[in-house]
CHARMM internal coordinates of N, CA and C (Angstrom, degrees):
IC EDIT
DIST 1 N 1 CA 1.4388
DIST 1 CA 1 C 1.5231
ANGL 1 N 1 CA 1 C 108.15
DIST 1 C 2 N 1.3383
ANGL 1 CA 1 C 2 N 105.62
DIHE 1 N 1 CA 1 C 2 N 137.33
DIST 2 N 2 CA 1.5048
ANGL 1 C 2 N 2 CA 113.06
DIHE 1 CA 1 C 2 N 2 CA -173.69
DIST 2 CA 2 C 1.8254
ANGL 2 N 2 CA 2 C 112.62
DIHE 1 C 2 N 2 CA 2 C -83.92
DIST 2 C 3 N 1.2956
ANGL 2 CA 2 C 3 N 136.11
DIHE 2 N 2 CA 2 C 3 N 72.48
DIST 3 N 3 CA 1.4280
ANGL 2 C 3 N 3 CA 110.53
DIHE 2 CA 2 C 3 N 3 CA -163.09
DIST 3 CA 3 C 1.7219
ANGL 3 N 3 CA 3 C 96.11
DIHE 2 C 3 N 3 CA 3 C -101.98
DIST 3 C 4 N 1.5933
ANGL 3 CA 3 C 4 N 86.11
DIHE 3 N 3 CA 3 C 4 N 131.58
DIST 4 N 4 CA 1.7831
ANGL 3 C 4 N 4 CA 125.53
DIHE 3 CA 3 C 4 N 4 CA 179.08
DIST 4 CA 4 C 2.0014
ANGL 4 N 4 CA 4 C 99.37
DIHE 3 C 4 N 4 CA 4 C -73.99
DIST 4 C 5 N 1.3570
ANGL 4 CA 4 C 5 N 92.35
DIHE 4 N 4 CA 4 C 5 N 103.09
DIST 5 N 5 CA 1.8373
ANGL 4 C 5 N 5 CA 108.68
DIHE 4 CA 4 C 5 N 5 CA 172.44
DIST 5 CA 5 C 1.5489
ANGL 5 N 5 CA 5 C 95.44
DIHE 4 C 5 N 5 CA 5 C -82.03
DIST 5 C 6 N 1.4298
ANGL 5 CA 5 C 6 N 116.89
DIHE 5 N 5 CA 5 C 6 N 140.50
DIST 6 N 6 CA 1.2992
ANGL 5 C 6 N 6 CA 108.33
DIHE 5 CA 5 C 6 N 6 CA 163.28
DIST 6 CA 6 C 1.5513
ANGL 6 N 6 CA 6 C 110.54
DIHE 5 C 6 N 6 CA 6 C -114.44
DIST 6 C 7 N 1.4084
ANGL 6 CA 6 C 7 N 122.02
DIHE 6 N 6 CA 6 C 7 N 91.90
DIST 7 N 7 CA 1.2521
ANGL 6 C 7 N 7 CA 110.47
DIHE 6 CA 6 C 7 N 7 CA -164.11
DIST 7 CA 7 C 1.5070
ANGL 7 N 7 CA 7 C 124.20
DIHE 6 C 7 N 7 CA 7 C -85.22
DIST 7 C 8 N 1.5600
ANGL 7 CA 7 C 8 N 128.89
DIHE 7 N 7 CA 7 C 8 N 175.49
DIST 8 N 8 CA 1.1525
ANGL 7 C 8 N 8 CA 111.72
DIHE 7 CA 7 C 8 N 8 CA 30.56
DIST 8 CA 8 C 1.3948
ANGL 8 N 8 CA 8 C 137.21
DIHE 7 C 8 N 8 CA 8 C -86.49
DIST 8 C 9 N 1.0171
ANGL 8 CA 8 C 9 N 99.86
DIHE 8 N 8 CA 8 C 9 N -36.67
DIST 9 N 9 CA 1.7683
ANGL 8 C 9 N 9 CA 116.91
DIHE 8 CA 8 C 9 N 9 CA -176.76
DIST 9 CA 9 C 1.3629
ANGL 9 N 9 CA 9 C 111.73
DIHE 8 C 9 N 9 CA 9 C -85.30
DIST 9 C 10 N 1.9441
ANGL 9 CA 9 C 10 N 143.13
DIHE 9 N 9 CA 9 C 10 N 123.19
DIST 10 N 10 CA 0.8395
ANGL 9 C 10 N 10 CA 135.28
DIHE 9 CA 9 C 10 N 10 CA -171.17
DIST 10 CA 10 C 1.8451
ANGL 10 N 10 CA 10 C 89.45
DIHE 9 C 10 N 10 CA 10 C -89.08
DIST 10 C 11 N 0.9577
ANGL 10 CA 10 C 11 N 72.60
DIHE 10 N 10 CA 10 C 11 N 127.84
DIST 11 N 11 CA 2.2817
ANGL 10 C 11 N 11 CA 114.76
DIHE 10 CA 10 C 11 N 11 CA 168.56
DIST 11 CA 11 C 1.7775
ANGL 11 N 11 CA 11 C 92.95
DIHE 10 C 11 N 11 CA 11 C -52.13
DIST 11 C 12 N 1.1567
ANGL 11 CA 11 C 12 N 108.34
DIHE 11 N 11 CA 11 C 12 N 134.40
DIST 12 N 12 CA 1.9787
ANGL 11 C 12 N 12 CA 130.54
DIHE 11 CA 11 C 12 N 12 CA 161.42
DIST 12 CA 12 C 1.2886
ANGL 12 N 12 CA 12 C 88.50
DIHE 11 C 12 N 12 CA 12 C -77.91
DIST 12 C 13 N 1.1640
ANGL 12 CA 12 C 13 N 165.35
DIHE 12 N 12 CA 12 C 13 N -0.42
DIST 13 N 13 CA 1.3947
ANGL 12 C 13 N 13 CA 151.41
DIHE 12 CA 12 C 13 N 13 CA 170.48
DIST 13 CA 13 C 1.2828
ANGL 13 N 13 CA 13 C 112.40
DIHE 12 C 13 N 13 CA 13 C -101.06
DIST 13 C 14 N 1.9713
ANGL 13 CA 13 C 14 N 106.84
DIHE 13 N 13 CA 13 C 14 N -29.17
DIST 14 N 14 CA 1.8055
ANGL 13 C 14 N 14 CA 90.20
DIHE 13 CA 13 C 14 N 14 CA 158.24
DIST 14 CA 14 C 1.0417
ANGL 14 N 14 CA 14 C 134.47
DIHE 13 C 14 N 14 CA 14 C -104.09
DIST 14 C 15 N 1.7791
ANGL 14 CA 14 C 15 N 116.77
DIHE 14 N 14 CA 14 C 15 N 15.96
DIST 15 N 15 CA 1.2292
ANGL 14 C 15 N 15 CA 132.33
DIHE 14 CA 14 C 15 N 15 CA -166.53
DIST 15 CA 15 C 2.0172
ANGL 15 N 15 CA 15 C 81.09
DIHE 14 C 15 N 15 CA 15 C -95.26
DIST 15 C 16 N 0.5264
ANGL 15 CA 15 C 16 N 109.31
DIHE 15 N 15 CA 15 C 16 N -17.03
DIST 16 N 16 CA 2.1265
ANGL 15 C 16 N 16 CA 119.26
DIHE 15 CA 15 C 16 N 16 CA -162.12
DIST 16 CA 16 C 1.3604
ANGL 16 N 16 CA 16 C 81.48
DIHE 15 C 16 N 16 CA 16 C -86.04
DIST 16 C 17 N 1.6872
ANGL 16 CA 16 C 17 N 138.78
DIHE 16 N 16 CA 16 C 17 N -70.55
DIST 17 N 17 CA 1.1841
ANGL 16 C 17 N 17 CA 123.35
DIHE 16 CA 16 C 17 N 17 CA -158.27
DIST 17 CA 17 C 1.6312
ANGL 17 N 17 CA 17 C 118.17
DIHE 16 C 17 N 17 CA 17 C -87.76
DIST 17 C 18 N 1.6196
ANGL 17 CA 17 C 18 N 95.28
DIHE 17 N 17 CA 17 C 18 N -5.36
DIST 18 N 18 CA 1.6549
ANGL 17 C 18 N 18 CA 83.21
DIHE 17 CA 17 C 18 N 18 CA 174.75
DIST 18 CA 18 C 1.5228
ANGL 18 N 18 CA 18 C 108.73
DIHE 17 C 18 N 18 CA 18 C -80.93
DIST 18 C 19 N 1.1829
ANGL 18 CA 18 C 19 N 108.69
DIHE 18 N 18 CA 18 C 19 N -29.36
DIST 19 N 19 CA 1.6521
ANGL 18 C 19 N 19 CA 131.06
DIHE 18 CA 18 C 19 N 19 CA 171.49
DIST 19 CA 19 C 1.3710
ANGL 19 N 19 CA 19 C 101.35
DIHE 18 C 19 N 19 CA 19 C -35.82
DIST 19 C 20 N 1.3431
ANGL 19 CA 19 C 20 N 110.06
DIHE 19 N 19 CA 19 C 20 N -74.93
DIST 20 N 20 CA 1.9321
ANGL 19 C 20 N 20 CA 116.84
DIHE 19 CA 19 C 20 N 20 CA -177.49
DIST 20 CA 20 C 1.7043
ANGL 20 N 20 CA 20 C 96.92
DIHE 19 C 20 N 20 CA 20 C -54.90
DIST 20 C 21 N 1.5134
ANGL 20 CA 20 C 21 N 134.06
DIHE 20 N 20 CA 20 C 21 N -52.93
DIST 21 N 21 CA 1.0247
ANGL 20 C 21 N 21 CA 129.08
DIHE 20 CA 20 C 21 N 21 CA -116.19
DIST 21 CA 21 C 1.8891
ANGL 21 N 21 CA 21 C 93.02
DIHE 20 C 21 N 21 CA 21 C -94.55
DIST 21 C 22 N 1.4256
ANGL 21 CA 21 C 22 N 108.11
DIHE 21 N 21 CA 21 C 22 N -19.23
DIST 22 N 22 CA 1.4230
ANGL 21 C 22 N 22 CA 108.80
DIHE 21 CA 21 C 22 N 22 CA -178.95
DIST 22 CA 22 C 1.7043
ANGL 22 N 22 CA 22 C 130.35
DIHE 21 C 22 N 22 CA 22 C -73.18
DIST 22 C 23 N 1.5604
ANGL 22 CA 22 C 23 N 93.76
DIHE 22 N 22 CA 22 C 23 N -7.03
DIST 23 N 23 CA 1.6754
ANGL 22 C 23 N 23 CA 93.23
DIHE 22 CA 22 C 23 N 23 CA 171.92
DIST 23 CA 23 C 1.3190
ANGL 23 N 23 CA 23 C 102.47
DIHE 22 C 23 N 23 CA 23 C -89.80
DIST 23 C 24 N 1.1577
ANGL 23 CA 23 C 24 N 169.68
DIHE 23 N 23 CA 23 C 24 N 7.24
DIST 24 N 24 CA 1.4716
ANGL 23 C 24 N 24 CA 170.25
DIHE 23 CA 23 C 24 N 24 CA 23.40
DIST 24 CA 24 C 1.3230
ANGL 24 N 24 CA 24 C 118.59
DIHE 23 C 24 N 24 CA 24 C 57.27
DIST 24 C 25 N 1.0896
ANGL 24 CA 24 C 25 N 121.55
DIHE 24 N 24 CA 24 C 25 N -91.55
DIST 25 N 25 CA 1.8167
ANGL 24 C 25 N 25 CA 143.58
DIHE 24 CA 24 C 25 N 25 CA 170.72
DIST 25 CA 25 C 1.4023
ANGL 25 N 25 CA 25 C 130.33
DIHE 24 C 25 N 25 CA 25 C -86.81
DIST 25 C 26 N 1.1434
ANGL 25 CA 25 C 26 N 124.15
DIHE 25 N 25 CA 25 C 26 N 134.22
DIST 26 N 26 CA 1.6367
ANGL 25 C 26 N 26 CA 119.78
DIHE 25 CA 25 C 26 N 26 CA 151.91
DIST 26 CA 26 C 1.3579
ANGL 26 N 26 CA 26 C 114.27
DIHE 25 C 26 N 26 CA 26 C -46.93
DIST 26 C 27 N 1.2404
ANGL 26 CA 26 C 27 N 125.94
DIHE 26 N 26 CA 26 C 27 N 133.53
DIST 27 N 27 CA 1.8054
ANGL 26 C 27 N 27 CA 120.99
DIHE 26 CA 26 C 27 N 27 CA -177.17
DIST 27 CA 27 C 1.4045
ANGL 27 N 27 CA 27 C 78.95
DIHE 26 C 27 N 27 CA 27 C -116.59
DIST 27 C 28 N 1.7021
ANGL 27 CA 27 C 28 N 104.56
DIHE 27 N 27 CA 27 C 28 N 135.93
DIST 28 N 28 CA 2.2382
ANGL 27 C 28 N 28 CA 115.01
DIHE 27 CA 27 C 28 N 28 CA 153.80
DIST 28 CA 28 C 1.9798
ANGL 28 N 28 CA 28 C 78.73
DIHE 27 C 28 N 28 CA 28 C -116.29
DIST 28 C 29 N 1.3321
ANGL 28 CA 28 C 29 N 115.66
DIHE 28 N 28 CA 28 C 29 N 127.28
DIST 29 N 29 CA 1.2899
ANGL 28 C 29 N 29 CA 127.78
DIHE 28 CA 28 C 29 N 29 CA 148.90
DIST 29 CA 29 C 1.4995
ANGL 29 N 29 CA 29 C 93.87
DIHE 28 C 29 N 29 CA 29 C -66.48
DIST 29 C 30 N 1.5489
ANGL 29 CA 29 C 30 N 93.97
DIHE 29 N 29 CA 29 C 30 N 139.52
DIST 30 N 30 CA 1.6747
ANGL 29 C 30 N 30 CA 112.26
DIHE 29 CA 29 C 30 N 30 CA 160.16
DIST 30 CA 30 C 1.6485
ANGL 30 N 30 CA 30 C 112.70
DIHE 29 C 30 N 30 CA 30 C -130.11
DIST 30 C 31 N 1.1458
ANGL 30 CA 30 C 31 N 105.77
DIHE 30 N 30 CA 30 C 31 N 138.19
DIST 31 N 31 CA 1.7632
ANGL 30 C 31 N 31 CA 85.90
DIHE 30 CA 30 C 31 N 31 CA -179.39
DIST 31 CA 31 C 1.3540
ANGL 31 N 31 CA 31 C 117.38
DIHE 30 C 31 N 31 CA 31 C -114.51
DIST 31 C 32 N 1.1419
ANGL 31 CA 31 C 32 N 117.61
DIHE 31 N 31 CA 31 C 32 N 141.87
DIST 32 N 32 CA 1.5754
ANGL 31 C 32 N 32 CA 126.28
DIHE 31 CA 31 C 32 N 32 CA -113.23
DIST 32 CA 32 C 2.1742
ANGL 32 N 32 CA 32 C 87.46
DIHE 31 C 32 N 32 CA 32 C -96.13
DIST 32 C 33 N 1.2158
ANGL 32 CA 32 C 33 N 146.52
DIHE 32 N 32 CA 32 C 33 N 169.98
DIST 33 N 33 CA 1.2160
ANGL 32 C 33 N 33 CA 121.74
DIHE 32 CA 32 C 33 N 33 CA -152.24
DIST 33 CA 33 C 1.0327
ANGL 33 N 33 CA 33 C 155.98
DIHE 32 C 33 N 33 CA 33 C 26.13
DIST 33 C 34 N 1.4493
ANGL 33 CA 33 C 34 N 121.82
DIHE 33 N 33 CA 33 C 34 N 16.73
DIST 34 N 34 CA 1.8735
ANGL 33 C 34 N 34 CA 149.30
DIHE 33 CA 33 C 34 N 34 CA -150.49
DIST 34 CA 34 C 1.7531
ANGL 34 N 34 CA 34 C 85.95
DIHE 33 C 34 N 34 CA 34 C -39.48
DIST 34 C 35 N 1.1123
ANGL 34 CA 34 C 35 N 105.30
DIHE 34 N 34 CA 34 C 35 N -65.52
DIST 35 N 35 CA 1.4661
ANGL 34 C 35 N 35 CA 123.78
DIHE 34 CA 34 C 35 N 35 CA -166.18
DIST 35 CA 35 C 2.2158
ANGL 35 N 35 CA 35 C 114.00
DIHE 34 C 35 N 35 CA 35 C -37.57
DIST 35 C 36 N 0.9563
ANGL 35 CA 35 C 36 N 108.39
DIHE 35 N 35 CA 35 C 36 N -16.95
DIST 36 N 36 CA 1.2095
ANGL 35 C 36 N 36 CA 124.77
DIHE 35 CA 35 C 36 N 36 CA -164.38
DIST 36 CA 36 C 1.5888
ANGL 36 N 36 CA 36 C 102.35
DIHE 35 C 36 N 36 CA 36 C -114.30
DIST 36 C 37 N 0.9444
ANGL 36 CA 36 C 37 N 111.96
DIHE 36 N 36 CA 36 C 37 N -0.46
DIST 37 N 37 CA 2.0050
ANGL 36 C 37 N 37 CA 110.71
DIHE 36 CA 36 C 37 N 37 CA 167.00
DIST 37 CA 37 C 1.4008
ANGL 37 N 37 CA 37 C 100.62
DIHE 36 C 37 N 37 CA 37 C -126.54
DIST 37 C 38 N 1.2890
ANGL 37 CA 37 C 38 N 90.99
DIHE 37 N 37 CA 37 C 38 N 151.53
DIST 38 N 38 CA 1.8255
ANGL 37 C 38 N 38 CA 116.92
DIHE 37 CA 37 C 38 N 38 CA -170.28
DIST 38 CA 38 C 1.7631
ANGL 38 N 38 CA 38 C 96.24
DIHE 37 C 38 N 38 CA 38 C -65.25
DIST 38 C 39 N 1.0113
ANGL 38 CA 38 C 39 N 128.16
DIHE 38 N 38 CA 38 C 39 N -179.75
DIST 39 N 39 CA 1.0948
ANGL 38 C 39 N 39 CA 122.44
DIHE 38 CA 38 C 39 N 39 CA 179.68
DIST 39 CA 39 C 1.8778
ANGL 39 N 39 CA 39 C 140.19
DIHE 38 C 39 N 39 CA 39 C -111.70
DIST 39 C 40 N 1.8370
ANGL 39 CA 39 C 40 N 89.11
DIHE 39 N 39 CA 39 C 40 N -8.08
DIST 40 N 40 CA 1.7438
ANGL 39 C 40 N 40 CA 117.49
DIHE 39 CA 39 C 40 N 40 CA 139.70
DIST 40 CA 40 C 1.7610
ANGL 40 N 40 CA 40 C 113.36
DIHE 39 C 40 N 40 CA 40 C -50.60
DIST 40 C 41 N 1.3934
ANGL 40 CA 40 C 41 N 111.46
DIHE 40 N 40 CA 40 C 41 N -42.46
DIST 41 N 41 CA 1.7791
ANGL 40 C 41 N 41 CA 124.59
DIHE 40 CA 40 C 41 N 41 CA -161.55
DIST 41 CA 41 C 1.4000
ANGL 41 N 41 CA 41 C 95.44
DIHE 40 C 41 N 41 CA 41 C -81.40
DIST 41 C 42 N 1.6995
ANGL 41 CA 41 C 42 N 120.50
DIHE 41 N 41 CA 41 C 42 N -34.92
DIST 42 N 42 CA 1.2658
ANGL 41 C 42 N 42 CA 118.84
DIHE 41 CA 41 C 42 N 42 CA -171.27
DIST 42 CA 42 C 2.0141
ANGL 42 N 42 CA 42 C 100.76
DIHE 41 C 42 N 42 CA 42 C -66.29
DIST 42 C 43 N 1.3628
ANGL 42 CA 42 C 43 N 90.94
DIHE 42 N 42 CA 42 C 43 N -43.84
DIST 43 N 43 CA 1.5445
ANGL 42 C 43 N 43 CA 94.54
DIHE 42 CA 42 C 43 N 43 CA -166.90
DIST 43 CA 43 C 1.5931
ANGL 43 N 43 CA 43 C 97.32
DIHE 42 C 43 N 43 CA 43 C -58.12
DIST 43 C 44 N 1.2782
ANGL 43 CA 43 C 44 N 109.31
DIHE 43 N 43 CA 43 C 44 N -69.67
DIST 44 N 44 CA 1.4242
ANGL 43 C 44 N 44 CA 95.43
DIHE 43 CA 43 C 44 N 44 CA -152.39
DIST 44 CA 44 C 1.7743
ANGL 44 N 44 CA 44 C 96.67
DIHE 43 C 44 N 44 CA 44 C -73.38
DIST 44 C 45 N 1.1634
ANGL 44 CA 44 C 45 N 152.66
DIHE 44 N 44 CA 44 C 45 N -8.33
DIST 45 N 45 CA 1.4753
ANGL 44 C 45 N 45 CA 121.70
DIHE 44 CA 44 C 45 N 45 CA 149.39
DIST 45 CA 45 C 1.7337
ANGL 45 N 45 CA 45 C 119.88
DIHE 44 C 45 N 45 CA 45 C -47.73
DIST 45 C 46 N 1.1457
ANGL 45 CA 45 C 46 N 111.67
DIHE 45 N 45 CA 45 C 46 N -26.42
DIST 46 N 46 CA 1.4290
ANGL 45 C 46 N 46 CA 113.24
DIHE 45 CA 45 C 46 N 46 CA -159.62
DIST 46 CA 46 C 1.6829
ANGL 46 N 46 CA 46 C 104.59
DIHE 45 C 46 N 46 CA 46 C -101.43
DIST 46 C 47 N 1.3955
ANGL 46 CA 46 C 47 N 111.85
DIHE 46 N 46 CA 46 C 47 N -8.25
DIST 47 N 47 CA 1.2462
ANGL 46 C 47 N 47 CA 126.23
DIHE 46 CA 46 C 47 N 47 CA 145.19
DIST 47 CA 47 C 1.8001
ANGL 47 N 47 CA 47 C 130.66
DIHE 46 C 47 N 47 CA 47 C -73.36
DIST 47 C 48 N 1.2250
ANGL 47 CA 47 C 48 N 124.51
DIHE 47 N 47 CA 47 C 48 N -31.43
DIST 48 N 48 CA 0.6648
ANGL 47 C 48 N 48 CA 152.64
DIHE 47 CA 47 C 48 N 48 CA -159.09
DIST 48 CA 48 C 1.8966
ANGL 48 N 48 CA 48 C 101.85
DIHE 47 C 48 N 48 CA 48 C -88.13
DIST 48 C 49 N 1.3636
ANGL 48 CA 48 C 49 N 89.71
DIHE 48 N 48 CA 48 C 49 N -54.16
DIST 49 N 49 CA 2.0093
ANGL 48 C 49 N 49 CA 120.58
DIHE 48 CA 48 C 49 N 49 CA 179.19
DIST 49 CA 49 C 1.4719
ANGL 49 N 49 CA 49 C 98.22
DIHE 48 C 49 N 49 CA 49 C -52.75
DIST 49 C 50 N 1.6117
ANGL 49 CA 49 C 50 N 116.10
DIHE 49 N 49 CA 49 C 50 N -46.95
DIST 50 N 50 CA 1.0781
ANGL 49 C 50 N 50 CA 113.70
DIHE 49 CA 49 C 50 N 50 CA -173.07
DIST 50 CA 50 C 1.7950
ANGL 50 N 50 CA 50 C 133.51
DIHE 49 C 50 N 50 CA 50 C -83.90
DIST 50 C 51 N 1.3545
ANGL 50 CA 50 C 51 N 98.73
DIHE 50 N 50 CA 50 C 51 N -35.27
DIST 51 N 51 CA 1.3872
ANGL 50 C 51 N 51 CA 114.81
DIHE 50 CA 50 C 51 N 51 CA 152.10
DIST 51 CA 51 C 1.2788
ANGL 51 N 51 CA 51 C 122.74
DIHE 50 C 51 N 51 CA 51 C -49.32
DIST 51 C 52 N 1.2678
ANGL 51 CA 51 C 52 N 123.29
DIHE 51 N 51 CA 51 C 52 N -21.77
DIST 52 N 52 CA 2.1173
ANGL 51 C 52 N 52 CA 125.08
DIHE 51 CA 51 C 52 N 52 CA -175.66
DIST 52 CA 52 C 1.2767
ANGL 52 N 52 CA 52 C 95.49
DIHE 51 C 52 N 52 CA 52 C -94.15
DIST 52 C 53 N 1.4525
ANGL 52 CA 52 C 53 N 108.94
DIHE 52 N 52 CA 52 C 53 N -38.59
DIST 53 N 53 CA 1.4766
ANGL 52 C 53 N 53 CA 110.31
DIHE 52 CA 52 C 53 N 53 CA -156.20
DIST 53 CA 53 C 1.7992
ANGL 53 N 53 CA 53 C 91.84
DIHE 52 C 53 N 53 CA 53 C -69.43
DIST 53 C 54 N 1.1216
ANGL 53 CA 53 C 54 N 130.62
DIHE 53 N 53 CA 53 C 54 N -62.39
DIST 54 N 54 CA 1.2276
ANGL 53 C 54 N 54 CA 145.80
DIHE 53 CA 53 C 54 N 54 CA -156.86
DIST 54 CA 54 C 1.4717
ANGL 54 N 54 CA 54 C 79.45
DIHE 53 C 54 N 54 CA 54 C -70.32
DIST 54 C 55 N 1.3542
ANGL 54 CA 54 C 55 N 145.35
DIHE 54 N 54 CA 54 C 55 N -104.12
DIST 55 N 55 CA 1.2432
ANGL 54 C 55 N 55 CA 108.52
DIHE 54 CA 54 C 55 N 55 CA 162.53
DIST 55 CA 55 C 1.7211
ANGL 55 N 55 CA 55 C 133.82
DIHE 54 C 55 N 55 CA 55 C 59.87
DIST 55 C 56 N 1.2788
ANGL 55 CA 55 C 56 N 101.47
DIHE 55 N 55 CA 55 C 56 N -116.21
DIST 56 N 56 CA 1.2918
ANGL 55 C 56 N 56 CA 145.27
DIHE 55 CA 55 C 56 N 56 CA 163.71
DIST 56 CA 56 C 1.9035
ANGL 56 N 56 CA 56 C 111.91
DIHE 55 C 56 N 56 CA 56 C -51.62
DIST 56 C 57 N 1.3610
ANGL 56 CA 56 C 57 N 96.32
DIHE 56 N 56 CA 56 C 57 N -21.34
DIST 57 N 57 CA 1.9604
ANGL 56 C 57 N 57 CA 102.00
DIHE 56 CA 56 C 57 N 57 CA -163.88
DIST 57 CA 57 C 1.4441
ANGL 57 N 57 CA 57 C 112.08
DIHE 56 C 57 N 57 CA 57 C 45.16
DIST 57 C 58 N 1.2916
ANGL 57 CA 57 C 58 N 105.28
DIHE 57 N 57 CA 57 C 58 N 48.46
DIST 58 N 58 CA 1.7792
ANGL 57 C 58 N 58 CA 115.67
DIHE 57 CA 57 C 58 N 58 CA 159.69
DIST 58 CA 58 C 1.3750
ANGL 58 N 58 CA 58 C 107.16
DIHE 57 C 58 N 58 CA 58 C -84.39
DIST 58 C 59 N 1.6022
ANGL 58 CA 58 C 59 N 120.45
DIHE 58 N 58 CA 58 C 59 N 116.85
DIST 59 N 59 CA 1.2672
ANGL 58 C 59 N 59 CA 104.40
DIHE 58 CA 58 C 59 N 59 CA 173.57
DIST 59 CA 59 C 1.5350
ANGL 59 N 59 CA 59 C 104.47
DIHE 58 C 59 N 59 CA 59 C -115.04
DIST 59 C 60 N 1.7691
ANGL 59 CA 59 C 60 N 114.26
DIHE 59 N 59 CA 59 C 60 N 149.65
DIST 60 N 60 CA 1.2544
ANGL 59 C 60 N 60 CA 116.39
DIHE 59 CA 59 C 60 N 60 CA 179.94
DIST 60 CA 60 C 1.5017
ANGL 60 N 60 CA 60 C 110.79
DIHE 59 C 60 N 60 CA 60 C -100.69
DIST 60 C 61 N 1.2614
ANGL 60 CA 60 C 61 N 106.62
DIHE 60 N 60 CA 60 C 61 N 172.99
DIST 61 N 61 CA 1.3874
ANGL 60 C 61 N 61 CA 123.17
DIHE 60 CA 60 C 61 N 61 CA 165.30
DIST 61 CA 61 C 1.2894
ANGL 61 N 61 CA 61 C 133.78
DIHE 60 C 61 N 61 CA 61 C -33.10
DIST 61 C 62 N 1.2529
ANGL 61 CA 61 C 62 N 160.70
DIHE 61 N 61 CA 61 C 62 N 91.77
DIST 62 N 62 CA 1.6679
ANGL 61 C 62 N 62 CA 133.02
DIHE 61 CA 61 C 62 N 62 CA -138.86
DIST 62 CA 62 C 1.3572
ANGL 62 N 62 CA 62 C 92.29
DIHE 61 C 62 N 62 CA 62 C -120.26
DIST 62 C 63 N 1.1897
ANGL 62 CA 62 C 63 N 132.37
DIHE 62 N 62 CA 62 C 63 N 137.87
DIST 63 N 63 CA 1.6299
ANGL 62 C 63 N 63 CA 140.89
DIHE 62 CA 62 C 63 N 63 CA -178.96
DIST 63 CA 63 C 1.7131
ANGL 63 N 63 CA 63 C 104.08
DIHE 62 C 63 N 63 CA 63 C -103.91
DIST 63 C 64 N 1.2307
ANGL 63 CA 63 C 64 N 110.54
DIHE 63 N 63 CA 63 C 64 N -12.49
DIST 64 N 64 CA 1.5427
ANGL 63 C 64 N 64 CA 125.25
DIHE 63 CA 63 C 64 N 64 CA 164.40
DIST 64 CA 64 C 1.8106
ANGL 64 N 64 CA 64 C 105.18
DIHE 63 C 64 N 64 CA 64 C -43.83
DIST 64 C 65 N 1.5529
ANGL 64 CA 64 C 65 N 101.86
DIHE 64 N 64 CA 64 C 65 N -68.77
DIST 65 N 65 CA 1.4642
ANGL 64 C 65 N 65 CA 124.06
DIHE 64 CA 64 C 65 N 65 CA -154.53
DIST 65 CA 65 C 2.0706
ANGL 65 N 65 CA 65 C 95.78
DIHE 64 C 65 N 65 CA 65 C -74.10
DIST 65 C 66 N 1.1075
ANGL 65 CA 65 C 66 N 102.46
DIHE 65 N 65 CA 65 C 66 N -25.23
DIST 66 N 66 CA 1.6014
ANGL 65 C 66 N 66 CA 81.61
DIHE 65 CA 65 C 66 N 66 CA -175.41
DIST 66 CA 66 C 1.6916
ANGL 66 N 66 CA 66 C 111.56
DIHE 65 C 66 N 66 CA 66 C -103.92
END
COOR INIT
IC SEED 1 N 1 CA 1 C
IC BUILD
């Protein structure tokens, strides 16, 4: 499942449904305008994505492992 982040700040309401949404689906967060942040802003949002998630023990999809 593709879920659209609208950043900067990831939302407690989608950290809640990726939470439910991972016994079901593979989740890849995408964040939703990538194109429109500098690419320092990309990093540290996507740093940031990962720290809540881990967090939270949301785990995503890893394209590493397959």
């Amino acid at each position: 499942m593709l879920y659209f982040i609208a950043g900067p700040r990831i939302n407690q309401k989608d950290l809640i449904y990726m939470k439910r949404l991972k016994k079901y689906v593979n989740i890849i967060p995408v964040l939703a305008k990538g194109d429109s942040y500098t690419v320092n802003e990309i990093k540290e949002m996507k740093l940031n994505l990962i720290r809540e998630a881990h967090d939270y023990k949301i785990e995503w999809f890893d394209f590493a492992e397959v």
